[in-house]
Backbone as JSON Lines, residues from 0, in Angstrom:
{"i":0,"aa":"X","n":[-26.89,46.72,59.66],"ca":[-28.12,46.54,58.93],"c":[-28.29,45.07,58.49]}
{"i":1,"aa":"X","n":[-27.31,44.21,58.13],"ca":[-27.23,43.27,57.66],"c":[-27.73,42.1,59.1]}
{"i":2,"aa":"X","n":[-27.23,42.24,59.91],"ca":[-27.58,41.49,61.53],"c":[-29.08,41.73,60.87]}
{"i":3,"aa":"X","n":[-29.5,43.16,61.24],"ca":[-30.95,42.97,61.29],"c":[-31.71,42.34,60.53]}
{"i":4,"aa":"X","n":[-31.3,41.78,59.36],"ca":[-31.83,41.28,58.2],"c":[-32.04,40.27,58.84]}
{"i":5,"aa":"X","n":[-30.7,39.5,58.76],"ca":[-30.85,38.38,59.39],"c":[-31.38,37.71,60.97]}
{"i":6,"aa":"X","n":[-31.71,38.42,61.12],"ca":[-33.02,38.36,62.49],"c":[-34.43,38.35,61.92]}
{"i":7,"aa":"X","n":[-34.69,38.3,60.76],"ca":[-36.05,38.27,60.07],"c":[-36.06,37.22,59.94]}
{"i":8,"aa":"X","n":[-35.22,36.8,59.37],"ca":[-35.32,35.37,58.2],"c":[-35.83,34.32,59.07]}
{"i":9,"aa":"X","n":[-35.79,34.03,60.08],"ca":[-36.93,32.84,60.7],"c":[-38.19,34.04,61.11]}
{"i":10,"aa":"X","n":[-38.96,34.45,61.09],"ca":[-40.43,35.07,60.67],"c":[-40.78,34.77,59.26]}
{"i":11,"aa":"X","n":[-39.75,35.12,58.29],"ca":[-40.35,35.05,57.04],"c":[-40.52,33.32,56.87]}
{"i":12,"aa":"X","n":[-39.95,32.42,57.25],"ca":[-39.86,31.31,57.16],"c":[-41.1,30.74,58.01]}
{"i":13,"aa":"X","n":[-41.7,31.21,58.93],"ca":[-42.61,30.51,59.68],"c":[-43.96,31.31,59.15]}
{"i":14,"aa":"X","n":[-43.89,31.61,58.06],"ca":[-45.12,31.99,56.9],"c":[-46.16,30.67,56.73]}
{"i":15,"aa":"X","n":[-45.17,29.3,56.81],"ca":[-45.84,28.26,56.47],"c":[-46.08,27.24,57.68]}
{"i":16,"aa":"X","n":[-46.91,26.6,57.42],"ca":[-47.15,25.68,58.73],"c":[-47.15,24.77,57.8]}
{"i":17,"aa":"X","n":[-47.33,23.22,58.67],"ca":[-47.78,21.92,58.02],"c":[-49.02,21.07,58.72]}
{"i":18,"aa":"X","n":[-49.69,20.67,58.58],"ca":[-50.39,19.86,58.98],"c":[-51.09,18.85,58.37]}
{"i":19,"aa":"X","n":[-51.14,17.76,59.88],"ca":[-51.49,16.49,58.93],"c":[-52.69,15.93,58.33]}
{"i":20,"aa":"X","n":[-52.72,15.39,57.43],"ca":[-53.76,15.3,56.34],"c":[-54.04,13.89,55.92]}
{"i":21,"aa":"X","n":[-55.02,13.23,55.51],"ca":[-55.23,11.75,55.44],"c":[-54.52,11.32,54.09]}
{"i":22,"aa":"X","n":[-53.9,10.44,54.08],"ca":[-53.6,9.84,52.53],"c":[-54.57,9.89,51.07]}
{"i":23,"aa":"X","n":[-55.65,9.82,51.7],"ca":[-56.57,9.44,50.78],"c":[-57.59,11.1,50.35]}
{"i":24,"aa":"X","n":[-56.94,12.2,51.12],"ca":[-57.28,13.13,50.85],"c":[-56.54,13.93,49.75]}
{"i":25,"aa":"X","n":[-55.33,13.49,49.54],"ca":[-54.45,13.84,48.65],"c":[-54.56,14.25,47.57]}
{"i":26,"aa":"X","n":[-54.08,14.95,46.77],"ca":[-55.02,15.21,45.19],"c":[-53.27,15.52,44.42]}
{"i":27,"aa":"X","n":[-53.52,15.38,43.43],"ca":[-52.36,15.81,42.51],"c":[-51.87,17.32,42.32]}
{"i":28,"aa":"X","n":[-50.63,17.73,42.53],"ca":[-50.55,19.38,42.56],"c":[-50.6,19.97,43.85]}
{"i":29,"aa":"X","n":[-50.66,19.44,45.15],"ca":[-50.69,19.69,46.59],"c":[-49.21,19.44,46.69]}
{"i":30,"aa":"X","n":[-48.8,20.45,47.54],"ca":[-47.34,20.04,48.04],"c":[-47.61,19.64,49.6]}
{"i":31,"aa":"X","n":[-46.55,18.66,49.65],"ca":[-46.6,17.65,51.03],"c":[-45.34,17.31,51.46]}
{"i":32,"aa":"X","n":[-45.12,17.16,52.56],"ca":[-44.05,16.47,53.44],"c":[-44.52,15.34,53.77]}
{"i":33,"aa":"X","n":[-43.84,14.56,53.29],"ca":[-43.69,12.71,53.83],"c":[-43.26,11.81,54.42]}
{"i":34,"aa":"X","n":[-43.58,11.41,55.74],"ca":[-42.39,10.76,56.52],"c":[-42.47,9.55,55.71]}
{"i":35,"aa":"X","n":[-41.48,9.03,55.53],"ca":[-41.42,7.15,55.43],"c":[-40.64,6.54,56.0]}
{"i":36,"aa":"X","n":[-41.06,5.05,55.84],"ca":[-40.3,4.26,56.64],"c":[-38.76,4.47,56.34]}
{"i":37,"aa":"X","n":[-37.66,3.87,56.97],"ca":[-36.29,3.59,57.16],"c":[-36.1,2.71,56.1]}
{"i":38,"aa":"X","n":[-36.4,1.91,55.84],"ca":[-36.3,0.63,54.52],"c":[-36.32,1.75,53.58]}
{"i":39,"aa":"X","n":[-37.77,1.96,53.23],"ca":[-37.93,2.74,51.8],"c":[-37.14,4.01,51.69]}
{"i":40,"aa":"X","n":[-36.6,4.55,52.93],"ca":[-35.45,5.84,52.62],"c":[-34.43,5.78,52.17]}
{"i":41,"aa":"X","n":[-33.69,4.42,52.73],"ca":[-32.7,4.0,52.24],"c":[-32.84,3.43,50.37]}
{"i":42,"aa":"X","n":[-33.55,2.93,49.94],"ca":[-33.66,2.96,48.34],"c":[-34.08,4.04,47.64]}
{"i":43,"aa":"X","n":[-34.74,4.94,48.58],"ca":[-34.57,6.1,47.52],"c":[-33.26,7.55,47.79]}
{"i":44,"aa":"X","n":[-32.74,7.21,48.75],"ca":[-31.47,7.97,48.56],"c":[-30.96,8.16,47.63]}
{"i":45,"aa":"X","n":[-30.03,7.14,46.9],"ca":[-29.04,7.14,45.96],"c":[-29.54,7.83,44.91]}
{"i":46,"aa":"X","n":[-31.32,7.75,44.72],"ca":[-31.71,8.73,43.63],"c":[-31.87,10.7,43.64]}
{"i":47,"aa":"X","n":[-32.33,10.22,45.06],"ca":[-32.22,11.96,45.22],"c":[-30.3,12.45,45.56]}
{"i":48,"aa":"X","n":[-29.72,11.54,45.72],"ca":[-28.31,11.84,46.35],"c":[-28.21,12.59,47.96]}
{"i":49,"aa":"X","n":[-28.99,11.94,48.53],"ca":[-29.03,12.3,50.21],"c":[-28.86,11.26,51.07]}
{"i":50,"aa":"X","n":[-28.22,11.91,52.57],"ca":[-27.85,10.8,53.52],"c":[-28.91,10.41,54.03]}
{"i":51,"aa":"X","n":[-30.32,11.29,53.94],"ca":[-31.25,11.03,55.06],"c":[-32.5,11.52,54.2]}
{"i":52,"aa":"X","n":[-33.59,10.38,53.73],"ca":[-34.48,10.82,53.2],"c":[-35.67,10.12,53.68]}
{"i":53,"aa":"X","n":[-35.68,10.26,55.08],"ca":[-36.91,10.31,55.96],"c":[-38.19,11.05,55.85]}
{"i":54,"aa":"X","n":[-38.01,11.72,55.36],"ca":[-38.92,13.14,55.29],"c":[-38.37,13.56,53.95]}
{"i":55,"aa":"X","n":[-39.29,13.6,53.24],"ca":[-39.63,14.05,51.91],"c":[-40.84,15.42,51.48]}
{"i":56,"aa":"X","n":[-39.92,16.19,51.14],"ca":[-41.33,17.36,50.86],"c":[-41.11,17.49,49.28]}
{"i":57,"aa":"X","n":[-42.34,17.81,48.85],"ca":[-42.47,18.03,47.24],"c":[-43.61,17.92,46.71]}
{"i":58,"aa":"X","n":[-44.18,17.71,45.67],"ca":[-45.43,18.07,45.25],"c":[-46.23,16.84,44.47]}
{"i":59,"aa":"X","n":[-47.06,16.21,44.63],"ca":[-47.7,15.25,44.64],"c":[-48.28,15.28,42.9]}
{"i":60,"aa":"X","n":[-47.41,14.01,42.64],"ca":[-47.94,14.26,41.07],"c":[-48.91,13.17,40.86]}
{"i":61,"aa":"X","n":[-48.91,11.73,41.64],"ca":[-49.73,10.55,41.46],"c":[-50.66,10.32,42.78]}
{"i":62,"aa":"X","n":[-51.6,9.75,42.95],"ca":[-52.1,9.08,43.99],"c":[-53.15,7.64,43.4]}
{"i":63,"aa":"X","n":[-52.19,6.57,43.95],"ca":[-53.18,5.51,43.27],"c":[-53.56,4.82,44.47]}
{"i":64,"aa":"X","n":[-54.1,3.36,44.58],"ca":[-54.46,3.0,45.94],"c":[-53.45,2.46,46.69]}
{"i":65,"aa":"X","n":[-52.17,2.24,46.06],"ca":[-51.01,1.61,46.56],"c":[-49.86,2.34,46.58]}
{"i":66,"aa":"X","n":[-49.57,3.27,45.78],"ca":[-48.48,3.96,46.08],"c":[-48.99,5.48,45.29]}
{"i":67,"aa":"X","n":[-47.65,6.09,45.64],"ca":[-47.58,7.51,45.8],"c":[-46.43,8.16,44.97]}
{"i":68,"aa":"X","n":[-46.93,9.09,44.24],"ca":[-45.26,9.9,43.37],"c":[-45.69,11.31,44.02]}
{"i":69,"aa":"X","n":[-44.42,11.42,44.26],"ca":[-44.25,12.31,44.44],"c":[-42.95,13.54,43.9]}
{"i":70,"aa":"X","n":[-42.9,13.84,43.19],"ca":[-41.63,15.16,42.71],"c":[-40.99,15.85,43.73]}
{"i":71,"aa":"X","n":[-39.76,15.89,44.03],"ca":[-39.02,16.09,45.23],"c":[-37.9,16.73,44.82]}
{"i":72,"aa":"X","n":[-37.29,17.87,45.23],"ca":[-36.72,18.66,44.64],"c":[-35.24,18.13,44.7]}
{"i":73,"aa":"X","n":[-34.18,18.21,44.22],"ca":[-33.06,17.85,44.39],"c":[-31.82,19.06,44.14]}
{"i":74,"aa":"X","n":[-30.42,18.87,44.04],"ca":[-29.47,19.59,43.85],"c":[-28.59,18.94,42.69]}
{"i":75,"aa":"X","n":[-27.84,19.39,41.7],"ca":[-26.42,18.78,41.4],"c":[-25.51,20.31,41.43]}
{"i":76,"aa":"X","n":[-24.38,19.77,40.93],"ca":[-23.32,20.55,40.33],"c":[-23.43,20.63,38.86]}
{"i":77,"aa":"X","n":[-23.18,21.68,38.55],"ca":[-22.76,22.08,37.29],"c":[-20.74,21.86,36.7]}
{"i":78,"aa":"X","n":[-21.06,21.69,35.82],"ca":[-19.61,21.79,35.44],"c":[-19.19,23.23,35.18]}
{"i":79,"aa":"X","n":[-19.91,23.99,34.81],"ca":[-19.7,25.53,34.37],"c":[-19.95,26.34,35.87]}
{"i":80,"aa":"X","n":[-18.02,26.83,36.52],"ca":[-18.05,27.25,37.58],"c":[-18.71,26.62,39.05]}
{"i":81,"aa":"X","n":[-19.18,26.79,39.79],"ca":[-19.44,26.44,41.29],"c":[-21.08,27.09,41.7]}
{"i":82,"aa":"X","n":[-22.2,26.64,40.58],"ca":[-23.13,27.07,40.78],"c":[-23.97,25.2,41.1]}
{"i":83,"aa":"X","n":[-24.89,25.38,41.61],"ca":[-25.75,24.33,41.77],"c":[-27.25,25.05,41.33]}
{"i":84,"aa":"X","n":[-27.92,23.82,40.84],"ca":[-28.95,23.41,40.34],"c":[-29.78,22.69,40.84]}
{"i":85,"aa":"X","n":[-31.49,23.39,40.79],"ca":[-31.95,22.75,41.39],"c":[-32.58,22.04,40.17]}
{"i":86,"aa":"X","n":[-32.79,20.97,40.58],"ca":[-33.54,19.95,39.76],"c":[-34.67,19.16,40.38]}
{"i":87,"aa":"X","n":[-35.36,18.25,39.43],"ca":[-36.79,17.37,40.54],"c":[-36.36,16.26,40.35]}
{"i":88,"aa":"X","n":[-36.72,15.1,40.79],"ca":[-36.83,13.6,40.78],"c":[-38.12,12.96,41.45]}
{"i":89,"aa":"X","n":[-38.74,12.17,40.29],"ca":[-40.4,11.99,40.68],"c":[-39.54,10.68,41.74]}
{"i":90,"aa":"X","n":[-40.79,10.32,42.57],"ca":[-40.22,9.09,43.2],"c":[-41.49,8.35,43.6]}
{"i":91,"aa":"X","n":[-41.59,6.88,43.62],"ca":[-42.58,6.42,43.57],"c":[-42.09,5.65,45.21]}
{"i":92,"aa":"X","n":[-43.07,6.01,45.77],"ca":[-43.18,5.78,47.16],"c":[-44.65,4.54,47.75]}
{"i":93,"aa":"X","n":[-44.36,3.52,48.02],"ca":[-45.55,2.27,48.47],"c":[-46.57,3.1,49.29]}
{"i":94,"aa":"X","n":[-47.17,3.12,49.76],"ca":[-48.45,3.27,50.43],"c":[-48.18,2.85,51.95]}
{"i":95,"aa":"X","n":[-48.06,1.54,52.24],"ca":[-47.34,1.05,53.31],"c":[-46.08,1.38,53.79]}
{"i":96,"aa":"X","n":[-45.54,2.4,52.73],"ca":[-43.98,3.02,53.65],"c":[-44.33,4.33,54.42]}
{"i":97,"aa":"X","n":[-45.52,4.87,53.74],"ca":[-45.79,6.44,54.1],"c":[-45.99,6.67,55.93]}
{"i":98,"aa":"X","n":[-45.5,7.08,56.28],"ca":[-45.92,7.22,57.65],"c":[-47.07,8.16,58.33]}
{"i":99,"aa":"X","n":[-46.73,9.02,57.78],"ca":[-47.31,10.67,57.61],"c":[-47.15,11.34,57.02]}
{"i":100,"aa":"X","n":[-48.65,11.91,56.55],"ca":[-48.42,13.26,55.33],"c":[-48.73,14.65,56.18]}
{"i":101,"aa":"X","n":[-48.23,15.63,55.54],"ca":[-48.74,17.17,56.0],"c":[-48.91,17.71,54.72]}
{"i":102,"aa":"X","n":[-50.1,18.87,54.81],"ca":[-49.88,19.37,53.61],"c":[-49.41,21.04,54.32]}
{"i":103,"aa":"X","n":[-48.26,21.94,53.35],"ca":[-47.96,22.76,53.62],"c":[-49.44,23.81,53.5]}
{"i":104,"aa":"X","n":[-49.54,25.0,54.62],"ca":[-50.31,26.1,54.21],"c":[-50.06,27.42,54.91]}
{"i":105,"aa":"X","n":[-50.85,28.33,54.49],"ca":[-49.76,29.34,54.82],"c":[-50.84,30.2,56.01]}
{"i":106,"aa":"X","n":[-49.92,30.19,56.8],"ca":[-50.45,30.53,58.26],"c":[-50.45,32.06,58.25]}
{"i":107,"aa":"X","n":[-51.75,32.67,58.16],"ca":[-52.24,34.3,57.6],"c":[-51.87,34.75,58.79]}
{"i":108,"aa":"X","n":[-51.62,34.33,60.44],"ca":[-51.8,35.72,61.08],"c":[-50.1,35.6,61.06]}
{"i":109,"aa":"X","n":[-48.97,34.67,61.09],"ca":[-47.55,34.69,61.34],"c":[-47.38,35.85,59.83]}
{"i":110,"aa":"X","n":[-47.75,35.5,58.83],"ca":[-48.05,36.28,57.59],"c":[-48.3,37.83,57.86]}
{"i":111,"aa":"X","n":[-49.13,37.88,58.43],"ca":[-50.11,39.47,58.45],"c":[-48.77,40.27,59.83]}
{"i":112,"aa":"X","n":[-48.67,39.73,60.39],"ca":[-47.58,39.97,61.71],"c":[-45.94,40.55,60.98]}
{"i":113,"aa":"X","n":[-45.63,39.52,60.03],"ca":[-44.5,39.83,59.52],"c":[-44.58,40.91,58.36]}
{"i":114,"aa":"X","n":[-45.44,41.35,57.74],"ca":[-45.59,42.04,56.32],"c":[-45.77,43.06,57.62]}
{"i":115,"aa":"X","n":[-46.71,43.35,58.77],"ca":[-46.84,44.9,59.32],"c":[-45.62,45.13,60.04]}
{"i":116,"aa":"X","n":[-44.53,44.22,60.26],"ca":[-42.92,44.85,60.85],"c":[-42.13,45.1,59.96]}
{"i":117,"aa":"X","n":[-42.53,44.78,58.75],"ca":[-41.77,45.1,57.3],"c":[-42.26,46.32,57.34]}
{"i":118,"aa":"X","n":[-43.81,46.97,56.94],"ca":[-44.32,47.98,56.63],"c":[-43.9,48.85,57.99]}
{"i":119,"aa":"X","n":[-43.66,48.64,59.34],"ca":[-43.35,49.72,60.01],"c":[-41.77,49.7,60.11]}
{"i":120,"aa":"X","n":[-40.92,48.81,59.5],"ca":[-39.34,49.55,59.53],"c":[-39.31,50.05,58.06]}
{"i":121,"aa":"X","n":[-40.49,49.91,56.99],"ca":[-40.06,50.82,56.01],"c":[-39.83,52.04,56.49]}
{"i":122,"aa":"X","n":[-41.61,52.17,56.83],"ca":[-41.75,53.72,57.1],"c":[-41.03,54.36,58.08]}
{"i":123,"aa":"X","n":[-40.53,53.52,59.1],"ca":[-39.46,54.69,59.85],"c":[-38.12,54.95,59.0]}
{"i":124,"aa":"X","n":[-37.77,53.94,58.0],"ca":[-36.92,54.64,57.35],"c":[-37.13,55.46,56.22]}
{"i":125,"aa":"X","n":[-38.4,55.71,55.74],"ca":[-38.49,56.74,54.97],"c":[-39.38,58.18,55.65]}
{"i":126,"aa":"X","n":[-39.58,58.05,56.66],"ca":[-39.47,58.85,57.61],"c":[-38.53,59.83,58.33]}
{"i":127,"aa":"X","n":[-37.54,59.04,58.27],"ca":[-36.24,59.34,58.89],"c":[-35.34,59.81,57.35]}
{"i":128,"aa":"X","n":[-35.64,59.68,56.41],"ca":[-34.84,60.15,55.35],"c":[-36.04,61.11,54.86]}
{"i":129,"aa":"X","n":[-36.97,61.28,54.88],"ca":[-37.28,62.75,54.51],"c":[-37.26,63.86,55.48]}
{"i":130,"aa":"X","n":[-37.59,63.53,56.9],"ca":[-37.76,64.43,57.71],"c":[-35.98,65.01,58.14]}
{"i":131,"aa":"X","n":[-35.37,64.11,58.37],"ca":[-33.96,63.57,58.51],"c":[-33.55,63.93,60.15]}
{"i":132,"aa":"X","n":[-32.48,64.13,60.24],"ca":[-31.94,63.93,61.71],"c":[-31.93,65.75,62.6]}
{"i":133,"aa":"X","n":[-32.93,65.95,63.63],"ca":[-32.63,67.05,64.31],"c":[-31.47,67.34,64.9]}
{"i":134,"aa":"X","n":[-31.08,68.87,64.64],"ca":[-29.75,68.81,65.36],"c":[-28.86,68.71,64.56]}
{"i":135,"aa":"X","n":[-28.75,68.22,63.15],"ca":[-27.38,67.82,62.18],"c":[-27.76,68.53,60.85]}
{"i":136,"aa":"X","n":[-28.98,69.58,61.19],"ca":[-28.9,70.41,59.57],"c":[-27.5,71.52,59.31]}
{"i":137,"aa":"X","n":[-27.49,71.96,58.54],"ca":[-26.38,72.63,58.34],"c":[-26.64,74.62,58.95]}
{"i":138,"aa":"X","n":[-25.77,75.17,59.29],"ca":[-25.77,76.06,60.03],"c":[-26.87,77.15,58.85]}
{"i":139,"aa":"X","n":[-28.07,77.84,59.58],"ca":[-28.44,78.69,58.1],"c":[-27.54,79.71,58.2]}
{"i":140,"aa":"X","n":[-27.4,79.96,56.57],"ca":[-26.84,80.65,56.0],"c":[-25.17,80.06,55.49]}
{"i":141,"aa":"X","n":[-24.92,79.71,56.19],"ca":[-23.69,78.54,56.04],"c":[-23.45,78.39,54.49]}
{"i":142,"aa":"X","n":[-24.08,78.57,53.66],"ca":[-23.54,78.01,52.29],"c":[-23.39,76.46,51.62]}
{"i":143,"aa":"X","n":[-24.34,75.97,52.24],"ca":[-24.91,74.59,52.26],"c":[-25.62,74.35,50.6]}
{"i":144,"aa":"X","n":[-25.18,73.31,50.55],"ca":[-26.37,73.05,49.13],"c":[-27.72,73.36,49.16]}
{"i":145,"aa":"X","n":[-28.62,72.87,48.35],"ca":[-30.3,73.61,48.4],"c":[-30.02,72.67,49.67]}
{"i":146,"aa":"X","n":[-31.9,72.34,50.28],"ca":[-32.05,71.49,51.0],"c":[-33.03,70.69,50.72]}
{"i":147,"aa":"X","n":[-33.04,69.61,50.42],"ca":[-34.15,68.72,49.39],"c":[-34.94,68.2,50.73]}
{"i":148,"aa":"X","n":[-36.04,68.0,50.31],"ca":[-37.23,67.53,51.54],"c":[-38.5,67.33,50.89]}
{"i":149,"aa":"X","n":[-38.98,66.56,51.02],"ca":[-40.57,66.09,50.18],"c":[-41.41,66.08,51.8]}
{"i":150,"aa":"X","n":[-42.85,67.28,51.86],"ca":[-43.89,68.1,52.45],"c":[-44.16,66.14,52.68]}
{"i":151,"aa":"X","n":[-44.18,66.02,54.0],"ca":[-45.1,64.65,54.79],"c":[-46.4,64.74,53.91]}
{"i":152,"aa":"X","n":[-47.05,65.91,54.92],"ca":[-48.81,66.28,54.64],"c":[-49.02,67.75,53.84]}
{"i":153,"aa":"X","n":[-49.55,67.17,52.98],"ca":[-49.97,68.0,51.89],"c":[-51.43,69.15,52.5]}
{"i":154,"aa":"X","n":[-51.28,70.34,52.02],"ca":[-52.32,71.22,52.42],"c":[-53.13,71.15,51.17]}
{"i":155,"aa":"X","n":[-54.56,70.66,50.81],"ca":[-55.12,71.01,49.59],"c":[-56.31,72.63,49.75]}
């Protein structure tokens, strides 16, 4: 059961698309992915604590005519046990480093596709647990417990 789970998890993930969007369309409160230049990745590493911060996604808190903040999610450690934390770090990004923006959105038919293979392996499994398995009821008369079963279709 667990395999099968994990055979979802890229569907549920391709819920979102990106696409690209003009700089100047930008508004505050939009979340975005940001390529930037190689120069400007390298100075803002040490703040987010990453090897590679080419690509920046996070949520757009400034837009002025020259540069860009953006809130970008980060990680630390905790001292209490082996849990991590997510945390933000605004980062102020030039205008001239930005390469490309996308803004994330959420792609309704990958959406509508994945919620109706959810809704049809519910129902075969609650299908399969009320109706239950032919062939494996207990012998009648046998001395079996009651036999619990909830009526599919109701007669009114």
């Amino acid at each position: 059961m667990r395999r099968k789970l994990l055979y979802t998890l890229p569907f549920l993930a391709a819920c979102y698309t990106y696409a690209p969007i003009e700089s100047a369309t930008v508004q505050p409160g939009m979340s975005v992915r940001a390529r930037i230049s190689a120069a400007t990745a390298e100075q803002i590493e040490p703040l987010l604590g990453t090897t590679d911060a080419r690509s920046l996604s996070g949520v757009v808190v400034g837009n002025a005519r020259d540069t860009l903040i953006m809130e970008v999610p980060t990680t630390a450690k905790t001292l209490v046990g082996r849990s991590m934390q997510t945390l933000k770090q605004r980062v102020t990004i030039p205008r001239s480093a930005v390469l490309e923006l996308e803004q994330s959105r959420l792609d309704r038919v990958r959406t509508t596709a994945v919620a109706g293979a959810a809704a049809v392996v519910l129902g075969t499994v609650v299908l399969r647990a009320v109706i239950g398995d032919p062939g494996k009821e207990p012998i009648p008369g046998g001395g079996g417990g009651p036999d619990l079963r909830f009526p599919v279709f109701l007669r009114w």
